[in-house]
C-alpha positions in Angstrom: 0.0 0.0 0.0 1.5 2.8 -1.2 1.2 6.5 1.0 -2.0 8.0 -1.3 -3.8 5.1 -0.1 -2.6 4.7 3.5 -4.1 8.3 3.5 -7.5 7.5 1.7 -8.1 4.4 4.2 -7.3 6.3 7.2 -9.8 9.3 5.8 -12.5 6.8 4.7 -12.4 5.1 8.0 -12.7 8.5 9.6 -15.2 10.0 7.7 -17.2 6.8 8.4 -16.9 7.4 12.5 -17.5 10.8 13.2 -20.5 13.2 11.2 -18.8 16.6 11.4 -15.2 17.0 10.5 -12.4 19.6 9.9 -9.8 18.7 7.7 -6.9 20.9 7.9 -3.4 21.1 6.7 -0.9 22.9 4.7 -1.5 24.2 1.4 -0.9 21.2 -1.3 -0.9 18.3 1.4 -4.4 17.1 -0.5 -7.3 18.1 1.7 -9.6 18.3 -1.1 -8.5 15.3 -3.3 -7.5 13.0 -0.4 -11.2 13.4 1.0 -13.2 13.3 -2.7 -10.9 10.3 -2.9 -12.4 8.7 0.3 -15.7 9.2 -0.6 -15.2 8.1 -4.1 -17.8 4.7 -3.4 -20.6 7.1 -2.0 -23.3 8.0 -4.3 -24.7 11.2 -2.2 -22.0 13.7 -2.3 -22.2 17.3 -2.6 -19.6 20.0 -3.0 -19.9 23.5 -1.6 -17.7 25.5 -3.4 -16.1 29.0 -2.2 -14.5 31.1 -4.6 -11.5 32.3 -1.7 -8.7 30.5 -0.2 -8.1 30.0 3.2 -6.4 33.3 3.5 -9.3 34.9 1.5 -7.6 34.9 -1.9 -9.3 34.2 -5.0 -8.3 30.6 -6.4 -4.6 30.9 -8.0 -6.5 29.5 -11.9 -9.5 30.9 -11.5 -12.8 29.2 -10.1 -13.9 28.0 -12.9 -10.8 26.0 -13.5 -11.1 25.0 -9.7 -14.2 23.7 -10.0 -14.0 21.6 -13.0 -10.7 20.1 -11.0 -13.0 19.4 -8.4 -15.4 17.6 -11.0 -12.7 15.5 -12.1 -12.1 14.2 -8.7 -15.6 13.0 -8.7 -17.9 12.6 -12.1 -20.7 12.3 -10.0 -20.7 14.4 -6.9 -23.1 17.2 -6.9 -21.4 20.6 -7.0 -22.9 23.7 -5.0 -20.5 26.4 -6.5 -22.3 30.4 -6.8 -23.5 32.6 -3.4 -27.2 32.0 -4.9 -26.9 28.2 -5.2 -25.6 28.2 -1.7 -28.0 30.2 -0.4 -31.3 28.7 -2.2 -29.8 25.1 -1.8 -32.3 23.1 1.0 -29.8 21.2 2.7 -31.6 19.3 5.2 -33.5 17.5 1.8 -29.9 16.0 2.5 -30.7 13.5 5.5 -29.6 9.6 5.4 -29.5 7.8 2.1 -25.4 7.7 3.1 -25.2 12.1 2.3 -21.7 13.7 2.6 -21.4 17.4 2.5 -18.1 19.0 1.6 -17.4 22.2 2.1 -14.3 23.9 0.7 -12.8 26.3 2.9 -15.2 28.2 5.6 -13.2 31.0 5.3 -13.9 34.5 3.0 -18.0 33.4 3.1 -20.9 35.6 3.6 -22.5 36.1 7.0 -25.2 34.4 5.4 -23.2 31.6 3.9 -21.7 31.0 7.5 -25.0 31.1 9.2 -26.5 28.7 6.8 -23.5 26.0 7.2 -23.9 26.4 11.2 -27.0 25.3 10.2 -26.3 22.2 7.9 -23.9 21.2 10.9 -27.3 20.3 13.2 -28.7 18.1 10.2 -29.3 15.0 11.4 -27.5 12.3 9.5 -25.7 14.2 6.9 -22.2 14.0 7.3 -20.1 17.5 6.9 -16.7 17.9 6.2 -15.2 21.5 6.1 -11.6 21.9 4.6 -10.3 24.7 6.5 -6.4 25.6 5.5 -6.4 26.4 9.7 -8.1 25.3 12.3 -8.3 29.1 13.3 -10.8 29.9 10.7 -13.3 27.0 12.6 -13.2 28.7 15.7 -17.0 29.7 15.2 -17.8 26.2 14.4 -16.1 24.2 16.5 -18.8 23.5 19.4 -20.2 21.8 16.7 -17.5 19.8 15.0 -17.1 16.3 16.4 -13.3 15.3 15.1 -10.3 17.4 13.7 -8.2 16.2 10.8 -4.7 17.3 10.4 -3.6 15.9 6.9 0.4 15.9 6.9 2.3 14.3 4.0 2.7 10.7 5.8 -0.6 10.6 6.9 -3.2 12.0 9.5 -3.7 12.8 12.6 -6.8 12.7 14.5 -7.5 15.6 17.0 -10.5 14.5 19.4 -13.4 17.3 19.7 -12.2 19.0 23.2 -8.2 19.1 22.0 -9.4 20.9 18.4 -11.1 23.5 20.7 -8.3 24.2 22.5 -6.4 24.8 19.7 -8.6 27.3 18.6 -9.1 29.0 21.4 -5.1 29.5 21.5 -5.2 30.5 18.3 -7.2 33.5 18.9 -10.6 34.9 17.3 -11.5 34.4 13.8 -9.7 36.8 11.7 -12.8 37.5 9.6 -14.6 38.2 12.3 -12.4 41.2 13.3 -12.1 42.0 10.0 -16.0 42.8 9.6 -15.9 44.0 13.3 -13.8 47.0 11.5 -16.2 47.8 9.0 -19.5 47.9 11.6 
């Protein structure tokens, strides 16, 4: 078994354990494909797209060119990619029938965007996973998250539900919140 797989198993077996989930890491360690990979043998997966990074950059190629990557991961996996479609989207439709939610990156997302995935994370069985570049950016959402991923090139590490929300609270308040707390 080479490493690619080592990570896939140890996502899939994650992802089959706890229903809300961070995945973190550095930028290029593979949050994105790494998970589409472990969900590759589920039929009800959707993709919630954001057009920022986790620093609030707009995607190096473009989001277009993003999101037909993200395609590509997964022919079939349901793709949730403009503000409107977010917005409009009825998520808890969602519950059982094996549904996985992804959402890329919380960071850079509207009030209303944010306040609508606080509320997908109280679905009943619909599994979330966020892709957050750091766990900082969760800090909002953690109460609500039940296991941390840390993706690293050999592998993963679990972080448990209270030690994640220590790590945020060290970390310090959400940088977009302060940012909009300068504006208001």
């Amino acid at each position: 078994m080479d490493n690619k797989d080592k990570i896939t198993n140890e996502m899939r077996e994650t992802i089959k354990r706890y229903k809300n989930i961070v995945i973190s890491g550095e930028v290029g360690v593979g949050k994105i494909t790494h998970t589409v990979e472990a969900v590759q043998d589920n039929a009800n997966v959707y993709y919630l797209g954001n057009p920022v990074d986790y620093v609030g950059k707009p995607r190096p190629k473009g989001y277009d060119k993003y999101i037909d990557y993200i395609i590509s991961l997964k022919k079939d996996m349901h793709i949730i990619a403009t503000e409107k479609e977010i917005l409009s989207f009825d998520f808890s439709s969602m519950r059982g029938d094996n549904a996985i939610l992804i959402i890329d990156e919380i960071y850079g997302r509207s009030a209303e965007q944010f306040e609508k995935v606080l509320g997908i994370l109280g679905i009943e069985k619909l599994k979330v996973i966020i892709i957050a570049g750091c766990l900082k950016n969760v800090g909002r959402l953690i109460r609500d998250i039940d296991a941390a991923v840390m993706l690293i090139p050999d592998g993963i590490l679990l972080i448990e539900k209270e030690f994640a929300k220590k790590i945020c609270s060290v970390l310090g308040p959400d940088p977009q919140v302060e940012q909009a707390k300068l504006f208001n």
